[in-house]
N, C-alpha and C positions, 0 to 999 in steps of 0.2 A: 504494500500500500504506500507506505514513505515512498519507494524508490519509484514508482508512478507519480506521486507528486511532486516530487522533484526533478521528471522527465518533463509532463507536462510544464510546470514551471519555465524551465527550459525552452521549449519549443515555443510557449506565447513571448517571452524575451527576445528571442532569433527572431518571430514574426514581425515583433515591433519594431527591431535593429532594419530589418528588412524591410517596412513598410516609411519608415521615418527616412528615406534615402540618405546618400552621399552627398559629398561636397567633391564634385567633378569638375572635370574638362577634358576638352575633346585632347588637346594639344600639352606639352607641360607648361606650368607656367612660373616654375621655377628653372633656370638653366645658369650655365655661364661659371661668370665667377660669382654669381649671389649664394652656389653652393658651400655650403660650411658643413663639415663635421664635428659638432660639438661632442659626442661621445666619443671618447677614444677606442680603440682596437680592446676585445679581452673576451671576458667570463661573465655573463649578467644575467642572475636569475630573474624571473617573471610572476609578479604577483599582481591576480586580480586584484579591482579593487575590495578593499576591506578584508580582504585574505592575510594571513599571518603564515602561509603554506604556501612557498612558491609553485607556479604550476609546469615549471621545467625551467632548465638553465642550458643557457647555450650560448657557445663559442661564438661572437660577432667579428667579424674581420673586417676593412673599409679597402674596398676597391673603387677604381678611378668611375666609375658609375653607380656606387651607393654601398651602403652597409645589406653586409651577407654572412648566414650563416647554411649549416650543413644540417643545422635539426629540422625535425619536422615540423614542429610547431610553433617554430617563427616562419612567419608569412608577412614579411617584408622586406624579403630578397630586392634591393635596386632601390628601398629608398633614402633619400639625400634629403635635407632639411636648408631653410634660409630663415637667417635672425631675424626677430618682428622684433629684439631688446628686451631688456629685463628679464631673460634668461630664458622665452619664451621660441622655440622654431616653431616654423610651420613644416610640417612632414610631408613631402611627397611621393607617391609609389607612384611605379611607371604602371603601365597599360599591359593587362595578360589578359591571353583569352578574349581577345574583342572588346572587355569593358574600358571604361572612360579610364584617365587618372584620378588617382583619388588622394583625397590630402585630410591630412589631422592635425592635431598639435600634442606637442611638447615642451614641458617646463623641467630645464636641465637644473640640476643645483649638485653640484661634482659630479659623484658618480651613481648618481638617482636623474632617472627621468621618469617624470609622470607623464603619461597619455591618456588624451582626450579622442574619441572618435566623433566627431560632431555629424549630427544627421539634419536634414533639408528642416524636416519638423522642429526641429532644437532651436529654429529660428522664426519670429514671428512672421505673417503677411505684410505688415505694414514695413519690418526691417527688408524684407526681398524687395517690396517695390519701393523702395527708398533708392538700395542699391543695384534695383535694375536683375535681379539674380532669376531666370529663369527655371521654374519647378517643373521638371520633365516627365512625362506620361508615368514613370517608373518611379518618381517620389526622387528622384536624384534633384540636388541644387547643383544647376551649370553653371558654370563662370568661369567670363571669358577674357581677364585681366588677371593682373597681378593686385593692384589697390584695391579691387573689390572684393577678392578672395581676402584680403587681410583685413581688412575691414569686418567680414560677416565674421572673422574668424575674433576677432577684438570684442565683437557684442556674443559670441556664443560663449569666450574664455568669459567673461564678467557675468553671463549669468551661471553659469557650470564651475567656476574654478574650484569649487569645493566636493565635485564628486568625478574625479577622471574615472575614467575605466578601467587601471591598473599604471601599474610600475615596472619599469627595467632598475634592476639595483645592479652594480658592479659587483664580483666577488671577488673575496683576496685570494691572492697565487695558491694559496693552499688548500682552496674549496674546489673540487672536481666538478666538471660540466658533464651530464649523460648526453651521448647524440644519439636520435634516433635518425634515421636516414630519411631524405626529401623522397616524393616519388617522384617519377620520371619529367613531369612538365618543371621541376624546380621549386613549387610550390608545398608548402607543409601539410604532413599526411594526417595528421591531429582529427580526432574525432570533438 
């Protein structure tokens, strides 16, 4: 009985995650030199939010097209971040499988970063047509600039900043990472 309610649990969360879209674009709208890697190369476990149990640790490495790891259950192979200040990146993954790019945020403070996954719904009607952000048949918010993306992303951090979605913490050299293997498209194989 619990483990039914905590499946379904589950599955209306993913529904919402899924129905409240992305913060998309067609194109990236980070490039260049605005990329920065504020995390250094290592070892960083992963805790949802409110979790005291990390949910896997894995090796990140930085290659010249984004931060990458070989576990399964990091799935964001390729992306690169640009300073918004005050210790804040915007995160963005490239384009797999046909969908858009998609971008989040992150609040670095050494070797902790929190993430936020912000969705289309996370932002009012009147903040979209303020800045023009078009809501796509699929609930995805498109945008098609750089200022406007940080802009929704400035009113979504000030209403959220007190509940990201989890954390990357760094480990020290002497904490061992488990990898599980990616499957074959490169993407995390994580249930």
């Amino acid at each position: 009985m619990f483990k039914t309610v905590i499946a379904r649990t589950l599955l209306i969360s993913a529904a919402s995650i899924l129905l409240s879209g992305c913060f998309v674009s067609v194109d990236p709208l980070i490039t260049g030199s605005k990329i920065v890697y504020p995390l250094t190369a290592g070892s960083y476990a992963y805790y949802s939010n409110g979790s005291s149990e990390a949910e896997y640790v894995a090796d990140i490495e930085i290659r010249s097209n984004g931060y990458f790891s070989s576990h399964a259950d990091f799935d964001h192979d390729g992306a690169v971040m640009r300073d918004m200040g005050n210790g804040l990146y915007i995160v963005q993954e490239p384009e797999t499988a046909g969908d858009n790019v998609q971008y989040g945020l992150v609040k670095v403070d050494g070797g902790t970063a929190e993430v936020w996954e912000p969705g289309c719904g996370d932002l009012s009607e009147s903040d979209r047509l303020d800045l023009n952000i078009i809501k796509e048949d699929d609930g995805d918010c498109a945008f098609t600039s750089y200022p406007q993306l940080r802009e929704a992303l400035l009113i979504y951090f000030e209403n959220n900043k007190s509940s990201p979605a989890g954390k990357f913490v760094r480990q020290s050299s002497n904490q061992q990472s488990t990898t599980t293997p990616k499957n074959n498209d490169g993407r995390g194989g994580g249930s």
